[in-house]
N, C-alpha and C positions, 0 to 999 in steps of 0.2 A: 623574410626571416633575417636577412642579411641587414637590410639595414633598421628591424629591430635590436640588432644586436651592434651595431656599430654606431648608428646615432649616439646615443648616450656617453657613449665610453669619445665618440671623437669630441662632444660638448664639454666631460669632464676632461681631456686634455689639452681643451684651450682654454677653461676655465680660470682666471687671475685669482690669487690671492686677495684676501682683501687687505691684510697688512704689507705690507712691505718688508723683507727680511733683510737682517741685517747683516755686518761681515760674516758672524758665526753660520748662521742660517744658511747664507751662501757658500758660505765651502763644506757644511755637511750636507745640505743637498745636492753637490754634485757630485760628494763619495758615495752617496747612499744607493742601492739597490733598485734598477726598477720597479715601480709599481706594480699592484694587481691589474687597473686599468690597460697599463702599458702593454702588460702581457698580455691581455684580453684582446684588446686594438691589435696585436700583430698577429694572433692565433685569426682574428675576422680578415685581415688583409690575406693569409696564407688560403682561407678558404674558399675569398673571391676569386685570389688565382687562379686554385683549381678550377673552380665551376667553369670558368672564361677560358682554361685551356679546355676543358672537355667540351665546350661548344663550340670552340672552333676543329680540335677535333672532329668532330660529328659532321662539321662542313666540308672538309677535308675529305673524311670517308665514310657516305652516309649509308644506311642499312641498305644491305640489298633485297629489294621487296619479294624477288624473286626465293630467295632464301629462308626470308623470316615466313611467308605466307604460304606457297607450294604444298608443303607436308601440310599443313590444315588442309586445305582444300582438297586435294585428292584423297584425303584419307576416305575409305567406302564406309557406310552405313556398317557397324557390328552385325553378324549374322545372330542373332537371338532368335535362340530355341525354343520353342514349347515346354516349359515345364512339365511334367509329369502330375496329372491332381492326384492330391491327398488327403487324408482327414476329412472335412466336412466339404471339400470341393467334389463336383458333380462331375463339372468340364473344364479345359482350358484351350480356348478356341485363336488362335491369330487372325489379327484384324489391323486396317488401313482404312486413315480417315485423310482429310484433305484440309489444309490452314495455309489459308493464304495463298494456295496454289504449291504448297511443300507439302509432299507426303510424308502423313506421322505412322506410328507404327503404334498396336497396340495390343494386348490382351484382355478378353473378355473370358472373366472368370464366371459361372454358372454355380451357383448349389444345388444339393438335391431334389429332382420335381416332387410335390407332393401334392397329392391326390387331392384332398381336399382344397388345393388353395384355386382357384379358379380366372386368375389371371395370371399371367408372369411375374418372376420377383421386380421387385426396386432395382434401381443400378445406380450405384454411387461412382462417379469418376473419379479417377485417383491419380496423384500426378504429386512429384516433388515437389519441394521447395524450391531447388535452385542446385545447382551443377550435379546431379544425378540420374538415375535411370531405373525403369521399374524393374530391372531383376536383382536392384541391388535390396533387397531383405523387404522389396511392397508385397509380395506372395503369402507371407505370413500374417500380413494386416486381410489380406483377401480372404484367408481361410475364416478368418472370425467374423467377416460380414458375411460367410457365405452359413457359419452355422447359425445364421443369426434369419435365414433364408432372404440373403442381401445377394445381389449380383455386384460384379465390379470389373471395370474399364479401367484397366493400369495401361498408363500413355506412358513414351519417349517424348520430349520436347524434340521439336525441329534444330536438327544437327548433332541430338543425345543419340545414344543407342543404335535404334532399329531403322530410328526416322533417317529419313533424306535430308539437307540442307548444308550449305558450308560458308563461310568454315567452319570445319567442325567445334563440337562444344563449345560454342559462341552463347554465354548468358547474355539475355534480353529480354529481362522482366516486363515489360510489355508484350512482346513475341510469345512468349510462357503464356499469357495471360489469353492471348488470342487463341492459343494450340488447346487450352482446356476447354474456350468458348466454342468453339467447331466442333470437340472432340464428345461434349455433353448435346449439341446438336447433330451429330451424325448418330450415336447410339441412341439415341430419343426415338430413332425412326428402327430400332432393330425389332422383330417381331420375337425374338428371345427376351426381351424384355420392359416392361412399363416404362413405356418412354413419360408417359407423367407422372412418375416416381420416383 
C-alpha cells in the first residue's frame, strides 16, 4: 500500500517542468503554498514512520505466548445440557463421536415412533456454518425435521461447545469439514436410526 501510494506522488515531485519559468514564475512559486502532492508525500512518510516504529516496538517487546494463548487452551469443554423435547420431538438423547482422535459432542434428536413405519427414521446431520454451537437456536430446525418423521444429529465442532479440542473455538474449515464426515459415519452405524438415510 505504502509504496502504491508514495511512488506516484515521489515521481510527480521530481517531475521538471517542461517550460522554463521565468523571474515572475520564480518568485511566485516560492510564495506559493504547498501543494496537494507535497501534503500527500509528507502524510505517506508520517505513516511509514509509524509502521517502522511499531516494528520495532514489537521487537523490543514481543507478545508473551504464555499470555495471549493460556486462557484459550485451558478453557474446559461447556457443560451442555439436554434440552428438554417438545412439540413434535419424541427424544433428546447425548451422544459422542470421535474426529480425528478429538472427541465431539453431540445430540441426537428422535421423533415420534410410529407404528406403521417399519424401519427407523432418516437422520440428517446438522452442524453450523462456522463459529457456532448447536444449542445456539439448531433445536428449533430439529423440531421440524422431527415432525416431518426426520431424526437429527446436532454436533459441536472440535473445540465449539461440548466438544474437546484447543484451543478453544479455533475455526478450521477443513477440521469442520472432517467433524461432519465422522459425525454422519459414526450415527450411520446407530440402531435408532437408518444409517442409509
Amino acid at each position: 500500500i505504502f509504496f502504491r501510494l508514495c511512488s506516484p506522488l515521489h515521481k510527480m515531485r521530481q517531475r521538471k517542468p517542461v517550460d522554463s519559468p521565468g523571474p515572475t514564475d520564480s518568485a511566485s512559486s516560492a510564495d506559493s503554498k504547498p501543494t496537494a502532492a507535497g501534503k500527500s508525500f509528507g502524510t505517506c512518510k508520517f505513516l511509514i514512520l509509524v509502521t517502522v516504529s511499531l516494528f520495532v516496538l514489537n521487537i523490543a517487546m514481543p507478545l508473551d505466548p504464555v499470555i495471549t494463548t493460556e486462557p484459550l487452551i485451558h478453557t474446559p469443554p461447556q457443560d451442555s445440557q439436554v434440552p428438554l423435547a417438545s412439540g413434535a420431538v419424541h427424544s433428546i438423547t447425548e451422544d459422542w463421536f470421535l474426529s480425528e482422535g478429538v472427541r465431539c459432542h453431540a445430540w441426537l434428536v428422535l421423533p415420534p415412533p410410529v407404528v406403521e413405519r417399519a424401519t427407523p427414521p432418516p437422520v440428517v446431520v446438522m452442524a453450523f456454518g462456522i463459529a457456532a454451537q448447536k444449542d445456539m437456536g439448531f433445536l428449533r430446525y430439529a423440531e421440524e425435521f422431527a415432525a416431518a418423521g426426520l431424526a437429527s444429529y446436532l454436533i459441536d465442532y472440535r473445540t465449539f461447545g461440548g466438544s474437546d479440542g484447543a484451543p478453544r473455538n479455533s475455526v478450521d474449515p477443513p477440521a469442520h469439514v472432517a467433524d461432519i464426515v465422522a459425525a454422519a459415519r459414526h450415527v450411520a452405524n446407530d440402531a435408532r436410526v437408518d444409517g442409509a438415510r
